[in-house]
LODOMAR-747853 format. One line per 5 residues: their letters; for each residue x, y, z of N, C-alpha, C, O, CB. Coordinates in nm, 3 decimals. Atoms other than C-alpha are relative to their C-alpha. Glycine has a CB too. Layout:
N
a> X,Y,Z,X,Y,Z,X,Y,Z,X,Y,Z,X,Y,Z | ...
//
This chain:
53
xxxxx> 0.086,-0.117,0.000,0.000,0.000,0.000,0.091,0.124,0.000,0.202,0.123,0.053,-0.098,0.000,0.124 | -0.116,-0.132,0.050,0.166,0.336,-0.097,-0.067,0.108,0.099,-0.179,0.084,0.145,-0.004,0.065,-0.205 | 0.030,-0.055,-0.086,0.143,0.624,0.124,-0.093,0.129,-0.039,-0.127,0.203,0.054,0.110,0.015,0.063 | 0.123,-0.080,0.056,-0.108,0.858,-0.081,-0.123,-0.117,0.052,-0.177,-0.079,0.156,0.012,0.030,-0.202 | 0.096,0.115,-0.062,-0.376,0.506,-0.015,0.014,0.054,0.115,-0.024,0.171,0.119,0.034,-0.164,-0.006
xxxxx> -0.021,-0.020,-0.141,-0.291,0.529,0.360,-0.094,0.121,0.012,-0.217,0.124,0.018,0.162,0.025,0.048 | 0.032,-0.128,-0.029,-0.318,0.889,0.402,-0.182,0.039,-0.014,-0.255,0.095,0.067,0.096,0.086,-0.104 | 0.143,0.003,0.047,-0.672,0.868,0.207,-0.090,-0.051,0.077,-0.200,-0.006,0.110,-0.016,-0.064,-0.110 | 0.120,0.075,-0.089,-0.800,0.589,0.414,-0.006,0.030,0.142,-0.092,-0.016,0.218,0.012,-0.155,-0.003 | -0.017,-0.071,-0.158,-0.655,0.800,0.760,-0.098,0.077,-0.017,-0.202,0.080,0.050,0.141,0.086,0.051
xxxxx> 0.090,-0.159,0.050,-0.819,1.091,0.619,-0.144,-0.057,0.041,-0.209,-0.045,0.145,0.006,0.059,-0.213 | 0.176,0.091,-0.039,-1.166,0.876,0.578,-0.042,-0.019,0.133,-0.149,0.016,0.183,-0.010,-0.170,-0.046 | 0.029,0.081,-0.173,-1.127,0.709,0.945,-0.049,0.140,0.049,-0.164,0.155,0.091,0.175,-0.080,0.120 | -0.005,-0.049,-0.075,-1.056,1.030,1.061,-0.159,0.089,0.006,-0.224,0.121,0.105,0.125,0.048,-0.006 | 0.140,-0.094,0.026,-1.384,1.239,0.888,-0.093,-0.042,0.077,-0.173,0.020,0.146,-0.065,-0.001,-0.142
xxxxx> 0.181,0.096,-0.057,-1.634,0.952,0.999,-0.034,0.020,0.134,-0.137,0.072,0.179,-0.002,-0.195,-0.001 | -0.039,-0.031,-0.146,-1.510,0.945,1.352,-0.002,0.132,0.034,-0.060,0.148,0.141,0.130,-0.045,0.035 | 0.021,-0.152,-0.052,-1.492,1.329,1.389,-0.187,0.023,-0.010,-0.253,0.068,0.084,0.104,0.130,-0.128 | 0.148,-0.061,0.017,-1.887,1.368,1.224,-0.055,-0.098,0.125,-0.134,-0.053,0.207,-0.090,-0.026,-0.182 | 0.122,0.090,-0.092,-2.010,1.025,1.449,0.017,0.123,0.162,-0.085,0.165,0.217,0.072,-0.242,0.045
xxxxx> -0.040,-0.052,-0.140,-1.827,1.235,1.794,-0.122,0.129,0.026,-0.192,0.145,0.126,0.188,0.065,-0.001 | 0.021,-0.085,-0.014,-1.969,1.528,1.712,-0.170,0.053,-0.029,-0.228,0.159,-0.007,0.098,0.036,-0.052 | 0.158,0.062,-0.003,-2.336,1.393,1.627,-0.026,-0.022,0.112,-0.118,0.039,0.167,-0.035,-0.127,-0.070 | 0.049,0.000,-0.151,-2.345,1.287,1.949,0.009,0.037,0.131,-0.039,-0.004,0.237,0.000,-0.065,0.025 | 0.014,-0.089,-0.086,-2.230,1.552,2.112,-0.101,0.100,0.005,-0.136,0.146,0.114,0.095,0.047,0.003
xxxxx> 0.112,-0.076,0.054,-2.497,1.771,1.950,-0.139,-0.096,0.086,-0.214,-0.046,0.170,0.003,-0.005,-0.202 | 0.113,0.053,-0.070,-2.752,1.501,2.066,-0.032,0.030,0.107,-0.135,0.083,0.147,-0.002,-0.103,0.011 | -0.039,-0.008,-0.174,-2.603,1.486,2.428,-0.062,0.118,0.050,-0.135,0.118,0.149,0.174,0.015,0.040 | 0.032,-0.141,-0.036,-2.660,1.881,2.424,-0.149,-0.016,-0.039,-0.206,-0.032,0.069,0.090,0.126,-0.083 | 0.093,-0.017,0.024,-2.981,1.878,2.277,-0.096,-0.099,0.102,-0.184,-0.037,0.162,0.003,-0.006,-0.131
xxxxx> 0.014,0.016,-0.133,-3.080,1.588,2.541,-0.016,0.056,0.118,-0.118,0.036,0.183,0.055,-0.038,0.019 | 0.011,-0.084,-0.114,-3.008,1.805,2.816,-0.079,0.132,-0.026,-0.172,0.169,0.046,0.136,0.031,0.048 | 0.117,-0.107,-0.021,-3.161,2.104,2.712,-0.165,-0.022,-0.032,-0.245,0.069,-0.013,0.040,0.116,-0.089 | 0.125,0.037,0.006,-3.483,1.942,2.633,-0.027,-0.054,0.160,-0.136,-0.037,0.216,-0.020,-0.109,-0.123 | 0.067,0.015,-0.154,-3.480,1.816,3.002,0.003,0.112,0.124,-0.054,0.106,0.232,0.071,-0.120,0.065
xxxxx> -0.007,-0.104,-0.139,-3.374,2.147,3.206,-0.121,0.086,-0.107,-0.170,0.176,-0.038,0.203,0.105,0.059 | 0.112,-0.086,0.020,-3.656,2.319,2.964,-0.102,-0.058,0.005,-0.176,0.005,-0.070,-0.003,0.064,-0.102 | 0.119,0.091,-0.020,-3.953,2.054,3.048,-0.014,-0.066,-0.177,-0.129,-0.074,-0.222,-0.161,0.108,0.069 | 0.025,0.038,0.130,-3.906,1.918,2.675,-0.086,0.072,-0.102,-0.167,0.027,-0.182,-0.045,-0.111,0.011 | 0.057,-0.081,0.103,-4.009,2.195,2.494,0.115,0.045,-0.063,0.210,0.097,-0.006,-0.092,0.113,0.045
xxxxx> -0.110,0.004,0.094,-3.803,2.198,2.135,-0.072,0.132,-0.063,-0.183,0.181,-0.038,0.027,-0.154,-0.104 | 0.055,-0.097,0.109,-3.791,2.480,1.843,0.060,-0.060,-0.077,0.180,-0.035,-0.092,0.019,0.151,-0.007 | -0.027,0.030,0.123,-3.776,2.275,1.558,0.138,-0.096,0.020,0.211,-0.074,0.117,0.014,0.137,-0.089 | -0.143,0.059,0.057,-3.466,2.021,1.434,-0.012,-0.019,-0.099,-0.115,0.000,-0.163,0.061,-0.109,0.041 | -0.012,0.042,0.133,-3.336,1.906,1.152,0.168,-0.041,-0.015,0.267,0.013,0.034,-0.057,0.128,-0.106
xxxxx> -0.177,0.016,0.016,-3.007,1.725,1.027,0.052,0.069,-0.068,-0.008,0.117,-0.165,0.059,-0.112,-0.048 | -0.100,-0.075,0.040,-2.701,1.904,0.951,0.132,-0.089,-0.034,0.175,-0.185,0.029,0.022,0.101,0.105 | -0.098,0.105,0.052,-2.410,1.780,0.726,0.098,0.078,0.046,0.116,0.196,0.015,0.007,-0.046,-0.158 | -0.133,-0.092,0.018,-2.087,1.856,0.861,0.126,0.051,-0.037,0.207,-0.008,0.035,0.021,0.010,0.040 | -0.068,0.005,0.075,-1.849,1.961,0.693,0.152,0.100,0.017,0.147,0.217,0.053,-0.088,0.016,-0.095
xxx> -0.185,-0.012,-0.075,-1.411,2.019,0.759,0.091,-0.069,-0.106,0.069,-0.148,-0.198,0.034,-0.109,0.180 | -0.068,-0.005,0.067,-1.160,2.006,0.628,0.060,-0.161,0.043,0.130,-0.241,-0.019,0.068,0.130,0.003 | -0.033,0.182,-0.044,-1.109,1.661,0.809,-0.104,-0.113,-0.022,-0.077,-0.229,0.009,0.022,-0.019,0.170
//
């Protein structure tokens, strides 16, 4: 495997793993503020995110 491959498939690991972390840190937050406001939301919707990683 040559080190352009590598780099590509680090790169990949690293995107997926950064969007899954940061999906469910967004959740986590959105979790909690739906329980310190008695579960009253304004609206969601998914968001793609997007870096340079």
């Amino acid at each position: 495997m040559d080190q352009d491959t590598l780099q590509a498939i680090l790169r990949e690991a690293v995107r997926g793993t950064v969007a899954e972390v940061i999906q469910l840190l967004l959740h986590l937050d959105q979790e909690a503020f739906l329980r310190e406001n008695g579960g009253r939301k304004n609206g969601h919707y998914r968001r793609t995110l997007q870096t340079r990683f």
